[in-house]
N, CA, C and O atoms as a Tripos MOL2 file, in Angstrom:
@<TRIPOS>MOLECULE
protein
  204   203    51     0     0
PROTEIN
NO_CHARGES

@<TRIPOS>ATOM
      1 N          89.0070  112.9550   56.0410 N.3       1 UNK1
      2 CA         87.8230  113.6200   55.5380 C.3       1 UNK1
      3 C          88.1840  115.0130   55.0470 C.2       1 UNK1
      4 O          88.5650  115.9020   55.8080 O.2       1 UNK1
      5 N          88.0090  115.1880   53.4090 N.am      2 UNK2
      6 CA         88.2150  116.4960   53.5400 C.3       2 UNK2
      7 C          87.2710  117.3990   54.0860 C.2       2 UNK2
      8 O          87.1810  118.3690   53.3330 O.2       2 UNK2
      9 N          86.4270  117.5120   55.2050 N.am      3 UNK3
     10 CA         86.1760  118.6930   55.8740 C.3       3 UNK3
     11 C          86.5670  118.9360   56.5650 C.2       3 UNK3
     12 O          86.3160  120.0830   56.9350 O.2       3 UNK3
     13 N          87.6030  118.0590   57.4490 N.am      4 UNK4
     14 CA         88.8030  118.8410   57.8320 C.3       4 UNK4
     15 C          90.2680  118.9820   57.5390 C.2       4 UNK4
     16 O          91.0720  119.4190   58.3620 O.2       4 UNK4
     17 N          90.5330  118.6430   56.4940 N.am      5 UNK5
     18 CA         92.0720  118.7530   56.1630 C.3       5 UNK5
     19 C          92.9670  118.2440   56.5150 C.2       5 UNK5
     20 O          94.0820  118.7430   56.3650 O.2       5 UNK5
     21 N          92.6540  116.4330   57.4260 N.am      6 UNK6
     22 CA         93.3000  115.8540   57.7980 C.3       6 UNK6
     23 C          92.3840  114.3470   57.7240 C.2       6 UNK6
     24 O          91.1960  114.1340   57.4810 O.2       6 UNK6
     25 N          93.7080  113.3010   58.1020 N.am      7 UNK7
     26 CA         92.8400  112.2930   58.4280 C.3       7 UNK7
     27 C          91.8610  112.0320   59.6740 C.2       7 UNK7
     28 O          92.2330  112.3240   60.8110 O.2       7 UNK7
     29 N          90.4900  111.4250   59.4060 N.am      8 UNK8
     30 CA         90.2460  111.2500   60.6950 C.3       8 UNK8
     31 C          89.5770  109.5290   60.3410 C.2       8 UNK8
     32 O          89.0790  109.2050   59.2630 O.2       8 UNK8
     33 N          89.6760  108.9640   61.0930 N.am      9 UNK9
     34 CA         88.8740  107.7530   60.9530 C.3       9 UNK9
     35 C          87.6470  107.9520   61.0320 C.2       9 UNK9
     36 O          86.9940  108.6430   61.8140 O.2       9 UNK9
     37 N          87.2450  107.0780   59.8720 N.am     10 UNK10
     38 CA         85.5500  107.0010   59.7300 C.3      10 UNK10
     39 C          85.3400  106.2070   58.5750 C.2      10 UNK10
     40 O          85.9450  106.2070   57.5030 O.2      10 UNK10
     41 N          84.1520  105.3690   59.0670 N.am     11 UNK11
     42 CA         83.6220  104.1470   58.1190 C.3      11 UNK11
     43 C          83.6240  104.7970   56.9560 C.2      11 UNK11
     44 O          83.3080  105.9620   56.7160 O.2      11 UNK11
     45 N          84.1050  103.7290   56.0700 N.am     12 UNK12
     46 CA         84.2950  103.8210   54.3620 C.3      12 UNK12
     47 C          84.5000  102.7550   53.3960 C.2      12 UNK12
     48 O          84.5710  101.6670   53.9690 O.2      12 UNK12
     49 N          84.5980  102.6940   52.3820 N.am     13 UNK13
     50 CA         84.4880  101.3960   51.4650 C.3      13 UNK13
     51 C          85.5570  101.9440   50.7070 C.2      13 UNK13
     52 O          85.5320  103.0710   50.2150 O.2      13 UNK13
     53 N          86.6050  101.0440   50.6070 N.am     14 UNK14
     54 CA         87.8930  101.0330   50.5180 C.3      14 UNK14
     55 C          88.1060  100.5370   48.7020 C.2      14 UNK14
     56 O          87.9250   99.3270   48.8410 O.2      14 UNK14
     57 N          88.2640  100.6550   47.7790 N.am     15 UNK15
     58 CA         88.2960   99.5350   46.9880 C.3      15 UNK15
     59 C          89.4760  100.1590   46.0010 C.2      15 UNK15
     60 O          89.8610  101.3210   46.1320 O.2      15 UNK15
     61 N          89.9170   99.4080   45.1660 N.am     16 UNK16
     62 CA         91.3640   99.6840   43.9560 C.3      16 UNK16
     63 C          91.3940  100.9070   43.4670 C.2      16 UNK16
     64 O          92.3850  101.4020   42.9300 O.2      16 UNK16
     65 N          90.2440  101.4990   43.6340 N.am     17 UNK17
     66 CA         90.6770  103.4510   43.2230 C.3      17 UNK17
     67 C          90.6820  104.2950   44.3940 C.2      17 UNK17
     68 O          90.8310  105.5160   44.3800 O.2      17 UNK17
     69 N          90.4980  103.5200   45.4730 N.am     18 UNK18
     70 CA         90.7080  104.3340   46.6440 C.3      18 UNK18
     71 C          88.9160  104.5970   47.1600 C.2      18 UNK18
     72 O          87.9180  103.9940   46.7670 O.2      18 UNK18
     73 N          89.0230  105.6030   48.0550 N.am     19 UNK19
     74 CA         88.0260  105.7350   48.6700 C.3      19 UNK19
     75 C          86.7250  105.9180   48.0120 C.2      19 UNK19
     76 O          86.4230  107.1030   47.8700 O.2      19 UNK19
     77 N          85.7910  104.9760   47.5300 N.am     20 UNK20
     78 CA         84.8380  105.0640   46.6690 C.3      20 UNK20
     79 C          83.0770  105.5180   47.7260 C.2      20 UNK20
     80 O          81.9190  105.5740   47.3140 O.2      20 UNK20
     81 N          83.5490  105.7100   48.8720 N.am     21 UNK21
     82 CA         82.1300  105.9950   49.3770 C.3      21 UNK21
     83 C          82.2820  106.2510   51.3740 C.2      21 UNK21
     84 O          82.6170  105.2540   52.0150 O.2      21 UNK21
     85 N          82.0810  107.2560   51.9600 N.am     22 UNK22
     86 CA         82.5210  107.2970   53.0670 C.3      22 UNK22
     87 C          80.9700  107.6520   53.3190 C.2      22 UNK22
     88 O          80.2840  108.4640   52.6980 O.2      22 UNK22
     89 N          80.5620  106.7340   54.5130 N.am     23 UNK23
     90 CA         79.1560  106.4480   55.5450 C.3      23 UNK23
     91 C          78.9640  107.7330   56.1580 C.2      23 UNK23
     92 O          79.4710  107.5570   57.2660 O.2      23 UNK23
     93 N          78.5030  109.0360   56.1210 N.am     24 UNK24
     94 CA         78.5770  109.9430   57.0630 C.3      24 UNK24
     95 C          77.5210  108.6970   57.8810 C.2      24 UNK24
     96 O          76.8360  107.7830   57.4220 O.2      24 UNK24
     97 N          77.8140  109.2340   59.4490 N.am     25 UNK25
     98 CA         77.0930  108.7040   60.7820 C.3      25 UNK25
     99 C          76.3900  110.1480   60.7980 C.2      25 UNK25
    100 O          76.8660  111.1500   60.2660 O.2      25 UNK25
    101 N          75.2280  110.0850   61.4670 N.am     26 UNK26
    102 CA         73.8340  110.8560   62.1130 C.3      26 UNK26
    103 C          74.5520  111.1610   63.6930 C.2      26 UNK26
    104 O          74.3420  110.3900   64.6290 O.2      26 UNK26
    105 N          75.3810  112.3370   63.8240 N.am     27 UNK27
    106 CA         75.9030  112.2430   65.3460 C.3      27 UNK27
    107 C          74.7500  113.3890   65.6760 C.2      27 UNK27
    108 O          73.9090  113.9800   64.9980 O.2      27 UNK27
    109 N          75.1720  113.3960   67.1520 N.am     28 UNK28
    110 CA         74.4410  114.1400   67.7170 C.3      28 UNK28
    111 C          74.7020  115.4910   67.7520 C.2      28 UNK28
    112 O          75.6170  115.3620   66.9390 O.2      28 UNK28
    113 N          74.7080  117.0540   68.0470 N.am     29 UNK29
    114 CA         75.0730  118.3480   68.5550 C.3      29 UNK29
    115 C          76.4630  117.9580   69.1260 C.2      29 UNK29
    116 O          77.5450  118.3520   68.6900 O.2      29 UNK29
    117 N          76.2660  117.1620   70.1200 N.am     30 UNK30
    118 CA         77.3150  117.0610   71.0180 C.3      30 UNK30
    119 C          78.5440  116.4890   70.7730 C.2      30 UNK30
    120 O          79.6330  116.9480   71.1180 O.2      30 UNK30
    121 N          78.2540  115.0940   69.9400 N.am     31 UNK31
    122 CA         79.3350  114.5740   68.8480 C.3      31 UNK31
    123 C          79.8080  114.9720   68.4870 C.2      31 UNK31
    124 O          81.0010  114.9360   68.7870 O.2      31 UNK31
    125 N          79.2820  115.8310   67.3690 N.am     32 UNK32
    126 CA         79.4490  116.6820   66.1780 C.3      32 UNK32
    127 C          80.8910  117.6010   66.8280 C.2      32 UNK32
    128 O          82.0780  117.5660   66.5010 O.2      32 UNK32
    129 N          80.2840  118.2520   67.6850 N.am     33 UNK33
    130 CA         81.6140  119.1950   68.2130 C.3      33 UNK33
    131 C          82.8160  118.4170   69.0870 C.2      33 UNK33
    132 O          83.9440  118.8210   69.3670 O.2      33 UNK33
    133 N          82.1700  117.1810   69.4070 N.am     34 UNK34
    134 CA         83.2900  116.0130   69.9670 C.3      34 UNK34
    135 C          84.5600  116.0210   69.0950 C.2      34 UNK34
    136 O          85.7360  116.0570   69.4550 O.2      34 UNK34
    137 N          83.8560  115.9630   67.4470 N.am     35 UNK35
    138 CA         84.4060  115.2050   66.6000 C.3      35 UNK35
    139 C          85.0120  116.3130   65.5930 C.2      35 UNK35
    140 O          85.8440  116.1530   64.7010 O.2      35 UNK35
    141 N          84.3320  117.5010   66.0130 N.am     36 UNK36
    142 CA         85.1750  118.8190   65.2030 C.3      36 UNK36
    143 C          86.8620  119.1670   66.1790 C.2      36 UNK36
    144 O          87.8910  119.4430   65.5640 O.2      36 UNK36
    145 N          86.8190  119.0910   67.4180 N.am     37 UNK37
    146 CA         87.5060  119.4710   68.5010 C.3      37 UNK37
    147 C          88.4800  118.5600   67.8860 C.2      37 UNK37
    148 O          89.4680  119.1150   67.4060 O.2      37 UNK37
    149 N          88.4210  117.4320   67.8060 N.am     38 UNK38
    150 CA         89.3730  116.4300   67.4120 C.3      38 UNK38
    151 C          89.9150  116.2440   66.4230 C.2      38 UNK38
    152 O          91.1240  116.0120   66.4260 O.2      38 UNK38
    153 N          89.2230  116.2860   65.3210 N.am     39 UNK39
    154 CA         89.9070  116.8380   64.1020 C.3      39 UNK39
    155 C          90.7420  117.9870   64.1290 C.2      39 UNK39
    156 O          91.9620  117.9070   63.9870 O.2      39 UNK39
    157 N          90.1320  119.0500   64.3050 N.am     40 UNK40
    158 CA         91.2480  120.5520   64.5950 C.3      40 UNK40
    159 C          92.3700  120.0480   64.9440 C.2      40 UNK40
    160 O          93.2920  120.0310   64.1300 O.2      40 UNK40
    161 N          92.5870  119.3400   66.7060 N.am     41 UNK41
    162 CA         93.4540  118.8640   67.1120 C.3      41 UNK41
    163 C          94.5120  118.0150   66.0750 C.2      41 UNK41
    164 O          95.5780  118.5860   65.8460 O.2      41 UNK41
    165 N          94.3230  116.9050   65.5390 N.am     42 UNK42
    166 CA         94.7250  116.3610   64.8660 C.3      42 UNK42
    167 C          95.7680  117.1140   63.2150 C.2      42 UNK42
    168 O          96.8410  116.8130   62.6920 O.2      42 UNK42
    169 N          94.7870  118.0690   62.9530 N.am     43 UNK43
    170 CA         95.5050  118.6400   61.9120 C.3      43 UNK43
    171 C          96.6900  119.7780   62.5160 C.2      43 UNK43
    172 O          97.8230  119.9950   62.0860 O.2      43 UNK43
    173 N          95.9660  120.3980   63.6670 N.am     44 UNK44
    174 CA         97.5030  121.5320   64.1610 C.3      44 UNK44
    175 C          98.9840  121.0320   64.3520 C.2      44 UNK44
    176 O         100.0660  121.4870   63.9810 O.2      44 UNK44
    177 N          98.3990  119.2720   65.4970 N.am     45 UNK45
    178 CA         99.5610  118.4680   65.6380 C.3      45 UNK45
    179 C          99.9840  118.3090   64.5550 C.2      45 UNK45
    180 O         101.1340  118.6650   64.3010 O.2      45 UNK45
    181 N          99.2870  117.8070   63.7300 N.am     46 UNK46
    182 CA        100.0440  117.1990   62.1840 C.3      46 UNK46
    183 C         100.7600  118.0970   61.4850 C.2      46 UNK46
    184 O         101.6640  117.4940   60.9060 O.2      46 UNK46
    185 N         100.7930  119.4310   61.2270 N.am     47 UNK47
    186 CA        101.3260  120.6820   61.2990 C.3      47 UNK47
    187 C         102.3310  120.5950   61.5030 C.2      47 UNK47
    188 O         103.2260  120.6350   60.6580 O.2      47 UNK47
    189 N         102.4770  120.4400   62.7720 N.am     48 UNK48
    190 CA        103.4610  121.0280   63.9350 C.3      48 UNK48
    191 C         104.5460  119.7760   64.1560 C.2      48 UNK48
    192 O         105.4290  119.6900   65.0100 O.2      48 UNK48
    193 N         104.1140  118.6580   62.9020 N.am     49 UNK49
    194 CA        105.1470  117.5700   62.8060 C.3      49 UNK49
    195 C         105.2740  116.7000   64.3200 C.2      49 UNK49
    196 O         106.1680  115.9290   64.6690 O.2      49 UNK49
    197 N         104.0320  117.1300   65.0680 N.am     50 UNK50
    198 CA        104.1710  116.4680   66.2750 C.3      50 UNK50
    199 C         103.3460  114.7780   66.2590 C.2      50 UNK50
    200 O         103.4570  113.9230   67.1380 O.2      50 UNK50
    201 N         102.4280  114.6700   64.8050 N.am     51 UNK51
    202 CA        101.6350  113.4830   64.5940 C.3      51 UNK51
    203 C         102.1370  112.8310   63.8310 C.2      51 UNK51
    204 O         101.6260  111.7610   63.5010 O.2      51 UNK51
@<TRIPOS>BOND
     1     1     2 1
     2     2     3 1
     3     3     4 2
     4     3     5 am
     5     5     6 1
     6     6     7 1
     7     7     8 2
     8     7     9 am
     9     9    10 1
    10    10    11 1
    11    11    12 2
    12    11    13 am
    13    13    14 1
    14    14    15 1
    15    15    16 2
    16    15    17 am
    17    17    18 1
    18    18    19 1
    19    19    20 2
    20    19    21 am
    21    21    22 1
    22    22    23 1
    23    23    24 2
    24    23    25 am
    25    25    26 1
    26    26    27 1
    27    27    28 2
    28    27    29 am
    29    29    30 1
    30    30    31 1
    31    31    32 2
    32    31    33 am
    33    33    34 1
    34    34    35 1
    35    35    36 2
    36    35    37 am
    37    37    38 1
    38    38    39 1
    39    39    40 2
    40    39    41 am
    41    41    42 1
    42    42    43 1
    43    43    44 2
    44    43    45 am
    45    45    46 1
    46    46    47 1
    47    47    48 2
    48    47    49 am
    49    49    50 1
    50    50    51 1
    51    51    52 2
    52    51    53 am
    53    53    54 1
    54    54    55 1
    55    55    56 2
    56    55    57 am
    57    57    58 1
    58    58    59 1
    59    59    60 2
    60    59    61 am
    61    61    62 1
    62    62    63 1
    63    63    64 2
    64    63    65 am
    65    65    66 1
    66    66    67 1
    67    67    68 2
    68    67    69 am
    69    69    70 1
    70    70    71 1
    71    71    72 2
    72    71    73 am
    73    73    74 1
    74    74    75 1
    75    75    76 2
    76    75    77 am
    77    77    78 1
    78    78    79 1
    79    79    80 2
    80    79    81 am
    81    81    82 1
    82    82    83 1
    83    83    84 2
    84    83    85 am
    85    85    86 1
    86    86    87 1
    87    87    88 2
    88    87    89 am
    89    89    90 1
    90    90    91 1
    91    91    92 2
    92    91    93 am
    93    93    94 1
    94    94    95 1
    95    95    96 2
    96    95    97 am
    97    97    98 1
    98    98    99 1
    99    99   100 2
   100    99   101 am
   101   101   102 1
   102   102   103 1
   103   103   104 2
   104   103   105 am
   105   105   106 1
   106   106   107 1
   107   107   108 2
   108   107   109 am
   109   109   110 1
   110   110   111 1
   111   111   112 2
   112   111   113 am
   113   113   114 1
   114   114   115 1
   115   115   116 2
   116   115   117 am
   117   117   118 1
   118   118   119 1
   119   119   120 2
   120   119   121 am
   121   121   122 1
   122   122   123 1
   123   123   124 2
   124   123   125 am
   125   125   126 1
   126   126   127 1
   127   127   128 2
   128   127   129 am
   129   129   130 1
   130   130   131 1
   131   131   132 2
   132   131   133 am
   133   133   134 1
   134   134   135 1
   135   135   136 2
   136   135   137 am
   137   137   138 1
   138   138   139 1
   139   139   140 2
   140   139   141 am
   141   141   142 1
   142   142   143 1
   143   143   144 2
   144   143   145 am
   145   145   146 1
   146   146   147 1
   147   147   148 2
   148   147   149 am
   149   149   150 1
   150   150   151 1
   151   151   152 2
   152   151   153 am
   153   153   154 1
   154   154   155 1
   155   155   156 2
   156   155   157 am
   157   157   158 1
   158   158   159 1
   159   159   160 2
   160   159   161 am
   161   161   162 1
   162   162   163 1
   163   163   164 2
   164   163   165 am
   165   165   166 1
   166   166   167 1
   167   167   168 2
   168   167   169 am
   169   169   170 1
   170   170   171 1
   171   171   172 2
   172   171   173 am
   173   173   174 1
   174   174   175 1
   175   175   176 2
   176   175   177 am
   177   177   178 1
   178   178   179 1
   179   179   180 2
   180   179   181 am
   181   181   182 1
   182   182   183 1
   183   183   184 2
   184   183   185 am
   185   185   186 1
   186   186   187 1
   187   187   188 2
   188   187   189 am
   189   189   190 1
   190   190   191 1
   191   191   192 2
   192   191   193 am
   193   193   194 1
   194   194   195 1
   195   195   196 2
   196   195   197 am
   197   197   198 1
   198   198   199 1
   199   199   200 2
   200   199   201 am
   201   201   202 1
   202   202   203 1
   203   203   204 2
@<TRIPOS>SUBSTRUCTURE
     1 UNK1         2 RESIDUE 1 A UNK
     2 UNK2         6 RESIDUE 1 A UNK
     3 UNK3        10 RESIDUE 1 A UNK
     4 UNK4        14 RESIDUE 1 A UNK
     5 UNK5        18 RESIDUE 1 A UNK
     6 UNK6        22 RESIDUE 1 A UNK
     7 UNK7        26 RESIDUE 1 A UNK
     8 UNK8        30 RESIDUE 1 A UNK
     9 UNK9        34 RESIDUE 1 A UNK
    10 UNK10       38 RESIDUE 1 A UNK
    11 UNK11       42 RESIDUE 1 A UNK
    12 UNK12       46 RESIDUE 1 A UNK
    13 UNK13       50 RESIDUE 1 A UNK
    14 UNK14       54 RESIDUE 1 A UNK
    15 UNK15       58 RESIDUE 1 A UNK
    16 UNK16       62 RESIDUE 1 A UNK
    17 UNK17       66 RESIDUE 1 A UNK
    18 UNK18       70 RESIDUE 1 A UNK
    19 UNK19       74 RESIDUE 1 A UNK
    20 UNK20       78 RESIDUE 1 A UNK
    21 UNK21       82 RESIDUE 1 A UNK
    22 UNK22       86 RESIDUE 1 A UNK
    23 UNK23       90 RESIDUE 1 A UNK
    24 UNK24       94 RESIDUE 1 A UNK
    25 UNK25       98 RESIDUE 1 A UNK
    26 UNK26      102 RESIDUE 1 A UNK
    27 UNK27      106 RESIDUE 1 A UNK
    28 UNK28      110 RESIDUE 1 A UNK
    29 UNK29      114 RESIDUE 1 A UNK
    30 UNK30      118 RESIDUE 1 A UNK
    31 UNK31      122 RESIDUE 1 A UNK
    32 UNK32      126 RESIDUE 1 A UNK
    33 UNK33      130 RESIDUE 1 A UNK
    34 UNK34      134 RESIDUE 1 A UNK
    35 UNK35      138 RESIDUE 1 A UNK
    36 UNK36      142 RESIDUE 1 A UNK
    37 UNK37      146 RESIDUE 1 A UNK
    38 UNK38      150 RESIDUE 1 A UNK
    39 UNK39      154 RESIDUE 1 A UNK
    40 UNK40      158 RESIDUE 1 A UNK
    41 UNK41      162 RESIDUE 1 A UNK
    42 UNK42      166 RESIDUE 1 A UNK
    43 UNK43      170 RESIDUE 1 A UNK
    44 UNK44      174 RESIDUE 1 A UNK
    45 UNK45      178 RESIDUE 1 A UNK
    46 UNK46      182 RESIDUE 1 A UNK
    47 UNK47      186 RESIDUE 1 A UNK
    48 UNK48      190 RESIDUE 1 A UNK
    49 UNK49      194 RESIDUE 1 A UNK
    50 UNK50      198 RESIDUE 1 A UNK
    51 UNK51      202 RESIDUE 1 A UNK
């Protein structure tokens, strides 16, 4: 997702030009920062050549 600058999994429709439509989900407050925390994570590791 580019809003965070890395990959993260999340429903999408895949087709011969590539990503033609990604589902945002309705998360909650709490999600939301579930799912920010994890991303961050994901891109520092990826960085840091550790992902």
């Amino acid at each position: 997702m580019e809003d965070y600058g890395c990959y993260v999994g999340y429903p999408a429709v895949i087709g011969k030009n590539g990503v033609e439509y990604v589902h945002r989900l309705e998360l909650t407050e709490e999600e939301k920062k579930l799912l920010d925390k994890s991303a961050l994570m994901i891109a520092q590791k990826t960085k840091e050549g550790l992902l």
